[in-house]
C-alpha positions in Angstrom: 152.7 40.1 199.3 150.2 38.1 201.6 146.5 39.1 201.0 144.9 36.8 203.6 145.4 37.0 207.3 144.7 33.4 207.5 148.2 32.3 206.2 151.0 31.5 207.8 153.3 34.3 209.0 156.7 34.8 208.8 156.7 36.4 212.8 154.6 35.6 215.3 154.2 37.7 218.5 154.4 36.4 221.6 152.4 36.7 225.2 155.3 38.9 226.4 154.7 41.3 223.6 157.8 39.8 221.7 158.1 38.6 218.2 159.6 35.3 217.4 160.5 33.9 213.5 162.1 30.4 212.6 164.5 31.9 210.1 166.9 35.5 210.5 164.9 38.5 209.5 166.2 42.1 209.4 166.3 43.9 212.1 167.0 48.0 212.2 167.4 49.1 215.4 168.1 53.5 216.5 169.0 54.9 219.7 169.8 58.0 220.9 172.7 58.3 218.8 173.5 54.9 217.2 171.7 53.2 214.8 171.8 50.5 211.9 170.7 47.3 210.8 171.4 43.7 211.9 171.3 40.5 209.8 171.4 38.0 212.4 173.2 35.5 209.7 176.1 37.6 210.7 176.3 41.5 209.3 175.8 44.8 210.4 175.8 48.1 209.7 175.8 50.9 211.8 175.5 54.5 211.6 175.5 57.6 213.9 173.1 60.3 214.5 173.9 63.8 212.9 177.3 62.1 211.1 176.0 59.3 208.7 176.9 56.0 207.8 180.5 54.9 209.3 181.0 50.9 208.8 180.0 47.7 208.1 180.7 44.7 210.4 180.9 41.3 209.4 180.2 38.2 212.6 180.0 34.5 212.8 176.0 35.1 213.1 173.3 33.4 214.9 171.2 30.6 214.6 167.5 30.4 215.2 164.5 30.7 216.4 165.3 34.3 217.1 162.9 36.4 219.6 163.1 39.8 218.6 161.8 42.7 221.1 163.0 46.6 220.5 166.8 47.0 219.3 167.1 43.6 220.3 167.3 40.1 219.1 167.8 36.9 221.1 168.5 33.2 220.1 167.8 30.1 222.4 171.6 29.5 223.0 171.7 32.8 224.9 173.3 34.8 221.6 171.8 38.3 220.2 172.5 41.6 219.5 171.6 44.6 222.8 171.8 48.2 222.1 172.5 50.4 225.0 170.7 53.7 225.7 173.1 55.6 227.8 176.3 55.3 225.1 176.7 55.0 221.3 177.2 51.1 221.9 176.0 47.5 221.4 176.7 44.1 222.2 176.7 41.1 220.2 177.1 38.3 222.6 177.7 35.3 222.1 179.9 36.1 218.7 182.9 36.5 217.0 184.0 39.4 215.0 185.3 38.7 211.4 186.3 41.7 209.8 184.9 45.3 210.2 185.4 47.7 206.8 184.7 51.7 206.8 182.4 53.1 204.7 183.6 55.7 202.1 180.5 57.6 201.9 178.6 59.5 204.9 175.7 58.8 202.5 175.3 58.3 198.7 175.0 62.0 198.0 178.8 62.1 199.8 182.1 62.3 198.6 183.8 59.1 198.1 186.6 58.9 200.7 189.9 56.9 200.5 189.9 54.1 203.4 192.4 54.9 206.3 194.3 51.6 207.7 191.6 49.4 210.1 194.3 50.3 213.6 194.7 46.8 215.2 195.8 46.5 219.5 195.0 42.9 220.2 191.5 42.0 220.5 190.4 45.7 219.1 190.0 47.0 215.8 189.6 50.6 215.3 188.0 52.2 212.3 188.0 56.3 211.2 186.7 57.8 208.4 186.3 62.1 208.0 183.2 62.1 210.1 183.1 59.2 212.6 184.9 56.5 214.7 184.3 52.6 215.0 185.7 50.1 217.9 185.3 46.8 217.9 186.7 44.7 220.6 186.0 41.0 221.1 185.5 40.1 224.8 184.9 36.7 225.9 181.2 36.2 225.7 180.7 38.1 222.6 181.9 41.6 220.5 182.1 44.8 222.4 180.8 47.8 219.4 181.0 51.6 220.0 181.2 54.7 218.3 181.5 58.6 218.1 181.7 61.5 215.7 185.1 62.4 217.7 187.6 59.8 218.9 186.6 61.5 223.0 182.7 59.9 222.2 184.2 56.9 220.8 186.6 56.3 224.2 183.8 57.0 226.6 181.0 54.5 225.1 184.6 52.0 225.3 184.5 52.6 229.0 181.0 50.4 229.0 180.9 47.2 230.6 178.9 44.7 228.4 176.5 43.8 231.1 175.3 47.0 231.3 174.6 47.1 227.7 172.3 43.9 228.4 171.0 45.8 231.4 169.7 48.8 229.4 168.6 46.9 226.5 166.6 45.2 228.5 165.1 48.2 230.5 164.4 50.1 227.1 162.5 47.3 226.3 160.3 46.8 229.2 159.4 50.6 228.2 158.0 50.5 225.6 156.0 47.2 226.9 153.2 49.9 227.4 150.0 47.8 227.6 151.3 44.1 229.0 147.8 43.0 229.7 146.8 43.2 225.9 146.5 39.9 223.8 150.2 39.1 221.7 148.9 40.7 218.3 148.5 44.2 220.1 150.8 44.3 222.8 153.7 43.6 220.4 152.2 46.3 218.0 152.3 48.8 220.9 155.8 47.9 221.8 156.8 47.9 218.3 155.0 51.5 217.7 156.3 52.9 221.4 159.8 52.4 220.3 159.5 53.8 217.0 158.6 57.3 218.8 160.9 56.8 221.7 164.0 55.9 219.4 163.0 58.9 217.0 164.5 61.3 220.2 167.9 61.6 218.8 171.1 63.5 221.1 174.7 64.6 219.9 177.6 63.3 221.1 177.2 65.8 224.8 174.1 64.6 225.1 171.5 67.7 224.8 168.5 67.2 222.4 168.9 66.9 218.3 165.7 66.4 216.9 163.1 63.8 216.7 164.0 61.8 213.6 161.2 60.7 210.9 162.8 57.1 211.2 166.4 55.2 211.2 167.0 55.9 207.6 166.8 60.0 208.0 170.4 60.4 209.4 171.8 61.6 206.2 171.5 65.0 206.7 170.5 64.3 209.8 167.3 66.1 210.1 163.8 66.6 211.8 160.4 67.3 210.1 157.4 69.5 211.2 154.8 66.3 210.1 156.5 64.0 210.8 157.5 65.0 213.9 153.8 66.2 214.7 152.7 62.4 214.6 155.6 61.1 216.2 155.1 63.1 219.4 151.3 62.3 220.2 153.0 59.2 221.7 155.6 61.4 223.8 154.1 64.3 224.9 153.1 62.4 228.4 156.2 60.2 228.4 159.1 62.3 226.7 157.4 66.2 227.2 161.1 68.4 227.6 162.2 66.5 223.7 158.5 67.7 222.6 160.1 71.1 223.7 162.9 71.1 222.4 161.9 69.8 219.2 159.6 73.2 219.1 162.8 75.2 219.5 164.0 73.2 216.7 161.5 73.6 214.0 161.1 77.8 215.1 164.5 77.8 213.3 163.2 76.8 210.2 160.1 79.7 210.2 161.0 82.1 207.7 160.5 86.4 208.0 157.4 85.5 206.1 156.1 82.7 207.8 157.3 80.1 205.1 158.7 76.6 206.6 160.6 73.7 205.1 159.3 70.2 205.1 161.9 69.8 207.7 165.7 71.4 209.6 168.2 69.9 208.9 170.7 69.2 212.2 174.2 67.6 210.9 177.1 67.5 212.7 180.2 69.4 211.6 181.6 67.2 208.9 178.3 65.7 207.2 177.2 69.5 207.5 180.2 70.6 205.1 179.7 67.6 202.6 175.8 68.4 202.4 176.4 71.9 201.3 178.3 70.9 198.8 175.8 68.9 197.3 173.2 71.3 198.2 174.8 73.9 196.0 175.7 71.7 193.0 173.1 68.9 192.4 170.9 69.7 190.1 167.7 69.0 191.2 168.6 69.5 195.1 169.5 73.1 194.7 166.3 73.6 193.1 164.3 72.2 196.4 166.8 72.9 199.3 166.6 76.8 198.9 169.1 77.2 202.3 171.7 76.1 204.1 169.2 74.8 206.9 166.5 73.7 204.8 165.5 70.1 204.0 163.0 71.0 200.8 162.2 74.2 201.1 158.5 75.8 201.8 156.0 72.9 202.4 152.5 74.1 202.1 151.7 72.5 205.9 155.2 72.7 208.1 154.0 76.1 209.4 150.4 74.6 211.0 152.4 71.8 212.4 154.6 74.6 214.1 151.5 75.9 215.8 149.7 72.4 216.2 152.9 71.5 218.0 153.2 74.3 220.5 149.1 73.4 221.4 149.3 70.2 221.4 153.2 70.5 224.5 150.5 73.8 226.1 147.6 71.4 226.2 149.8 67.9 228.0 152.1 70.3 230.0 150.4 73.4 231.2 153.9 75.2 229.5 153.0 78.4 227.6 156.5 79.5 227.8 156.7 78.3 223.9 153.6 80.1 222.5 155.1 83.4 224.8 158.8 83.1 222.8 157.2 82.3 219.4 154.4 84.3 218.9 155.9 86.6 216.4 156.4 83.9 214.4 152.6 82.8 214.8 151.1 86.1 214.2 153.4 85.7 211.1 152.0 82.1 210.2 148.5 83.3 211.0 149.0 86.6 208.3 150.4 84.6 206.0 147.7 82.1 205.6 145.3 84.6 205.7 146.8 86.1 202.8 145.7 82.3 200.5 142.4 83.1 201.6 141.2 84.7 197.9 137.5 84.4 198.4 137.3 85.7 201.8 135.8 82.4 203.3 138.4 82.1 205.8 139.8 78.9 203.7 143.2 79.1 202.5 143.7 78.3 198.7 147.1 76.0 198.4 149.0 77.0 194.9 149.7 73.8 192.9 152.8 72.3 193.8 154.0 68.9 195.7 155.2 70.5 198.6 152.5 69.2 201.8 152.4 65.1 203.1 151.2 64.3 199.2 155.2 65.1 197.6 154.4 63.0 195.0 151.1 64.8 194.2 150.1 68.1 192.8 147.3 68.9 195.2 146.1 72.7 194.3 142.8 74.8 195.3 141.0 73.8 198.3 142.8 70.5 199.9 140.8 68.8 202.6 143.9 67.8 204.9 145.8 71.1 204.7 142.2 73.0 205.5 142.0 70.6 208.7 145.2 71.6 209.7 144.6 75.1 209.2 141.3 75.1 211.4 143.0 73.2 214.1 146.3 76.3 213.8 143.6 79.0 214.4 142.1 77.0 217.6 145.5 77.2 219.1 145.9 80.9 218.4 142.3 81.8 219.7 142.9 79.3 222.6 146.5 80.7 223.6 146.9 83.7 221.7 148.2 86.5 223.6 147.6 89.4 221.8 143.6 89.3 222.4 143.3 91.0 219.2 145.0 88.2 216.8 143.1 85.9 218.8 139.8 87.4 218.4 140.7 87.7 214.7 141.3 83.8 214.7 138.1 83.2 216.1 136.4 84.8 213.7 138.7 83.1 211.1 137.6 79.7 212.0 134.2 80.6 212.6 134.2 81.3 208.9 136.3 78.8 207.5 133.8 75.9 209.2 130.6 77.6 207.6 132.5 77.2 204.1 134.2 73.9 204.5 131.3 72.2 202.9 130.3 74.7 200.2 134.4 74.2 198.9 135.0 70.2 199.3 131.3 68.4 200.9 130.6 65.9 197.8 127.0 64.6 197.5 127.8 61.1 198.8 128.9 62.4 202.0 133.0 62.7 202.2 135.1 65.5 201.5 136.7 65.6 198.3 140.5 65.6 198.7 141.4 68.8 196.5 140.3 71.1 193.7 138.0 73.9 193.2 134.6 73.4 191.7 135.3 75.9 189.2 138.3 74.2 187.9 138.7 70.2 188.6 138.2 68.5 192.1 139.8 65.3 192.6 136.4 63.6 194.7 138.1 60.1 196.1 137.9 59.9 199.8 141.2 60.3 201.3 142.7 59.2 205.1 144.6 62.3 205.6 141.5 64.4 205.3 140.3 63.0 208.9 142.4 66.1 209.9 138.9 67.8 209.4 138.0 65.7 211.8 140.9 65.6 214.2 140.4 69.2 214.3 136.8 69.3 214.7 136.4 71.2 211.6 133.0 68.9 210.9 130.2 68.2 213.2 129.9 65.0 215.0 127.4 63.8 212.9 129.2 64.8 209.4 132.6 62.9 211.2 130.9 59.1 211.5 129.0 59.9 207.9 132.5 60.1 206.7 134.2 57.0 209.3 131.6 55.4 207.7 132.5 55.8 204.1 136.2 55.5 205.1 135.3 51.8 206.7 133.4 51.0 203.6 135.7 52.2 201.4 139.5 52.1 202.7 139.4 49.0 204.5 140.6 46.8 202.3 138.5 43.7 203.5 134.9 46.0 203.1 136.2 46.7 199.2 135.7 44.2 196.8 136.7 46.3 193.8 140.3 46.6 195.1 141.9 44.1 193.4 144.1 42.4 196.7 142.1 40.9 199.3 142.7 41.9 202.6 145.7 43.3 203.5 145.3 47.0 205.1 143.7 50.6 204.6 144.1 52.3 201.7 145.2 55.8 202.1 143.6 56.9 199.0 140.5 55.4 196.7 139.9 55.2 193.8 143.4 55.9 192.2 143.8 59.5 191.4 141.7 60.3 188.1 144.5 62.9 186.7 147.6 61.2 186.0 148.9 65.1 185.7 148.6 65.6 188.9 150.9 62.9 190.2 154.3 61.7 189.5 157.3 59.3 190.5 155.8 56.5 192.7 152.1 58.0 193.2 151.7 57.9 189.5 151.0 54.5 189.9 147.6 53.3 191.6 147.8 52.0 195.1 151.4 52.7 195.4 152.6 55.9 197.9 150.0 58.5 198.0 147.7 56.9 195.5 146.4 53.7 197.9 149.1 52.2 200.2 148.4 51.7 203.6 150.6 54.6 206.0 150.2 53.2 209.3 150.5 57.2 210.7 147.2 57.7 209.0 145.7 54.4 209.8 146.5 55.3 213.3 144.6 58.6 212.7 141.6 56.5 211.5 141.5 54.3 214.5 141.8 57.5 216.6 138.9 59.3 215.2 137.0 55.9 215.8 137.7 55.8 219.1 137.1 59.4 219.6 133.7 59.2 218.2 133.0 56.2 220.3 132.3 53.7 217.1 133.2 50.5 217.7 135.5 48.7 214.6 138.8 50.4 215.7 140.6 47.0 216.1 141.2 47.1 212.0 142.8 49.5 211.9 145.0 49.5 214.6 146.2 46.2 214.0 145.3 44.9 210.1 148.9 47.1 209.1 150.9 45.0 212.1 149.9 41.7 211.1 150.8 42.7 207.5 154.0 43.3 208.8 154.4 40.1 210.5 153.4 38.2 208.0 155.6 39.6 205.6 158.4 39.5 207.9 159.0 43.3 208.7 160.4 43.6 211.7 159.4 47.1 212.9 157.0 50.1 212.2 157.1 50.4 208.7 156.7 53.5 206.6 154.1 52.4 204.1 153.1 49.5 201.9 150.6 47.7 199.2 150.0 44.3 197.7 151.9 45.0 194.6 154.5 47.7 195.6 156.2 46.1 198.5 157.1 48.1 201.7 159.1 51.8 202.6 161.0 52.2 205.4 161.1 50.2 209.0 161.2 52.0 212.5 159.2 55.1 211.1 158.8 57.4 213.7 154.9 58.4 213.0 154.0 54.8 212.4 153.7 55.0 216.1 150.3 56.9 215.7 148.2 53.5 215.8 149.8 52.6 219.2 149.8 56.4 220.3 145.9 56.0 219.4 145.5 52.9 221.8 146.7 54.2 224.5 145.5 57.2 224.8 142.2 55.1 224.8 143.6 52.8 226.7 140.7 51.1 228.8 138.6 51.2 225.7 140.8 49.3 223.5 141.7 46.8 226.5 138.2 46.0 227.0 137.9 44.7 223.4 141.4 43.0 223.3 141.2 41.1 226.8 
């Protein structure tokens, strides 16, 4: 992986907020109900919301310089794929289909599926498997793609003229061109960061809500997560506020009797539904974690203050307290049940040692900074909106409390927060991103906030820490490497790599924010060191994570948008130092 900005880069971003590259890099690409990846040499593979993967497509391809803008490519001789918004359909003009082959899996935990017979009438070729349809038609100018889970969805995206896929392709773009008068390097990370929360608002085949999705490779189950989600809409709640509702209606399914949520619900469609539960009762390890039928990983540690941080966050940008009237059983429920961890009665909830919050590949137990942030910032929504005066007095007097402790339980002597432990058992003392919830929340004083930005620029930034051993290349989420190898396992076993160093761009956006918030200059970093990584490593899109050594996660993440949610909501502030 690159380590100095200096060299050359694999993408470079254009005045009009696009991103151009010499040679074909992968492009994934997500609408409101298809999605896929594109290899502009000629392959593509697409996929559909709620039913899983459904075929692979092979086409003569492209030849470059390509311009790539969001779920879109374009090549000087006026080729490139366009993804329409309206429709489960795209376009790939200017080439010619070569063969199309169905998948036999919805998804590698599937059944394996015999093919049917690709259906040939002239130009169109027609694939089915048990939970989807493809058509492919070539048309004069170029290859006419659609889909549907039913062969009715498949027939209506036909009825699409190609222009019109063009047309919407283009207009999607020019939304999520959110800040035009930026410089290239930031207006093509807020396009790129815009459409990864806009494309996470997934529909089913009539067209009503399904989710926010935690990024184009979380169709399979289809499902939508309470953090994930949470991140994803602090870009949306101005631009997209009825999904933000709906996705709260969403998640209340998941709230147990007891106030006990899953990392995330899952939200298939019929068939991919009836496959999953087969696996979900019979896999080994997957019947362990997926307790029921609408569970994705049952009982995360911090789903249930995202339910409640949710509903404030839609009250706060809408005026709407309709949600916090219909749910507040369940947040009295929340509320009780947190107040049950609190063993030493100083309003801080103990979390039992498990994997189960953001950290899955950590055993974070005792007091954890990031969960207690959360937590603070749950009971400010139920003393702000509660309406049972009672429960919100109680919260009140909850937070009041849990504040006056927070730095008895986790305050180290050089000024941070440690990020879990008890000091009466073992606290793991590195400095952490994710704790900034404590300051997201306002669990901290202002002055306690830029002590720890300023540890957090000294130590996470990459470029301020010499004894990281990979230059300059992004902020670590974690430093140093965890000192109990017990405590980790799978990929954050390993220093820098996952939870134990990479760079997440949804917490560096969380850093830049609390920058900005606190009015300390040096947000630029932050918001942009992850992008240019990206570019010159020739990701083309929001990607999940990364680190020198351990290469990337996922592209088109839906809460990597946080570092372009964070600039515009601070919009004239972040102009003024970009013009």
């Amino acid at each position: 992986m690159t380590t100095s900005p200096t060299m050359q880069t694999a993408l470079t971003p254009l005045p009009d907020g696009q991103v151009r590259s010499e040679q074909a890099v992968l492009l994934p690409f997500m609408a409101p109900r298809l999605q896929g990846d594109c290899r502009p040499e000629g392959k593509l593979e697409l996929s559909l919301w709620g039913a899983g993967k459904l075929a692979t497509l092979s086409f003569s391809g492209w030849t470059g310089p390509f311009v790539y803008a969001p779920n879109r490519v374009e090549t000087a001789n006026g080729g490139g794929l366009h993804v329409a918004q309206s429709m489960p359909a795209l376009f790939l003009k200017g080439a010619k289909l070569r063969s199309i082959t169905p998948s036999r899996r919805c998804a590698w935990w599937g059944g394996l599926m015999p093919r049917q017979p690709i259906e040939r009438s002239g130009e169109r070729r027609t694939v089915r498997t048990a939970w989807g349809v493809v058509v492919a038609e070539q048309r004069t100018d170029g290859v006419l793609v659609v889909a549907g889970a039913t062969q009715e969805e498949a027939e209506k995206a036909l009825a699409i003229d190609p222009a019109a896929v063009i047309d919407e392709a283009r207009g999607y773009v020019e939304r999520c061109d959110a800040m035009p008068e930026a410089q290239p390097l930031m207006r093509s990370m807020i396009s790129q960061g815009l459409h990864a929360a806009l494309s996470s608002v997934r529909r089913d085949e009539h067209g009503a809500f399904a989710g926010l999705a935690a990024g184009q490779a979380y169709s399979a189950p289809a499902r939508t997560y309470y953090r994930d989600g949470y991140w994803t809409l602090q870009a949306l709640l101005d631009r997209e506020p009825a999904a933000v509702r709906g996705q709260i209606d969403l998640l209340a399914r998941g709230i147990q009797p007891d106030g006990e949520a899953p990392s995330g619900v899952i939200l298939t469609g019929p068939a991919q539904a009836e496959e999953w539960e087969k696996v979900r009762r019979s896999h080994p390890k997957i019947k362990l974690e997926h307790l029921r039928p609408g569970d994705w990983w049952s009982d995360h540690f911090d789903s249930p203050l995202f339910f409640i941080l949710t509903i404030g966050d839609y009250i706060r940008a809408t005026g709407d307290t309709v949600p916090v009237s219909l749910y507040w059983d369940k947040i009295v429920t929340i509320f009780e049940r947190y107040c049950g961890f609190d063993v030493a009665g100083n309003g801080l909830p103990v979390k039992p040692r498990h994997d189960r919050d953001w950290a899955d590949n950590v055993y974070r137990h005792g007091y954890v900074a990031y969960d207690l942030g959360l937590w603070i910032g749950a009971l400010d929504v139920i003393a702000e909106y509660g309406i049972d005066p009672a429960v919100a007095e109680k919260a009140t007097a909850v937070a009041v409390k849990a504040r006056a402790s927070l730095d008895e339980a986790l305050l180290q002597p050089n000024g941070i927060y440690a990020d879990y432990g008890t000091k009466d058992d073992f606290v793991e003392d590195h400095l952490t991103l994710d704790s900034l919830t404590l300051l997201r929340f306002r669990a901290v004083s202002p002055e306690r906030a830029k002590i720890v930005l300023a540890k957090v620029q000294e130590t996470l930034e990459s470029r301020n820490n010499q004894t990281q051993p990979y230059g300059d290349w992004g902020v670590l989420c974690a430093y140093p490497p965890f000192k109990r190898p017990k405590d980790t396992r799978e990929k954050s076993y390993f220093a820098y790599r996952y939870h134990n160093g990479s760079d997440w761009p949804y917490l560096t956006g969380l850093y830049a924010e609390q920058r900005l918030a606190y009015g300390l200059e040096g947000f630029d970093y932050p918001l942009l060191r992850w992008w240019q990584t990206c570019l010159e490593e020739g990701w083309m899109g929001a990607v999940e994570y990364f680190s020198p050594p351990w290469g990337r996660g996922s592209l088109l993440q839906g809460w990597s948008s946080m570092p372009a949610a964070a600039a515009l909501a601070y919009r004239d502030r972040v102009l003024a130092a970009n013009r």
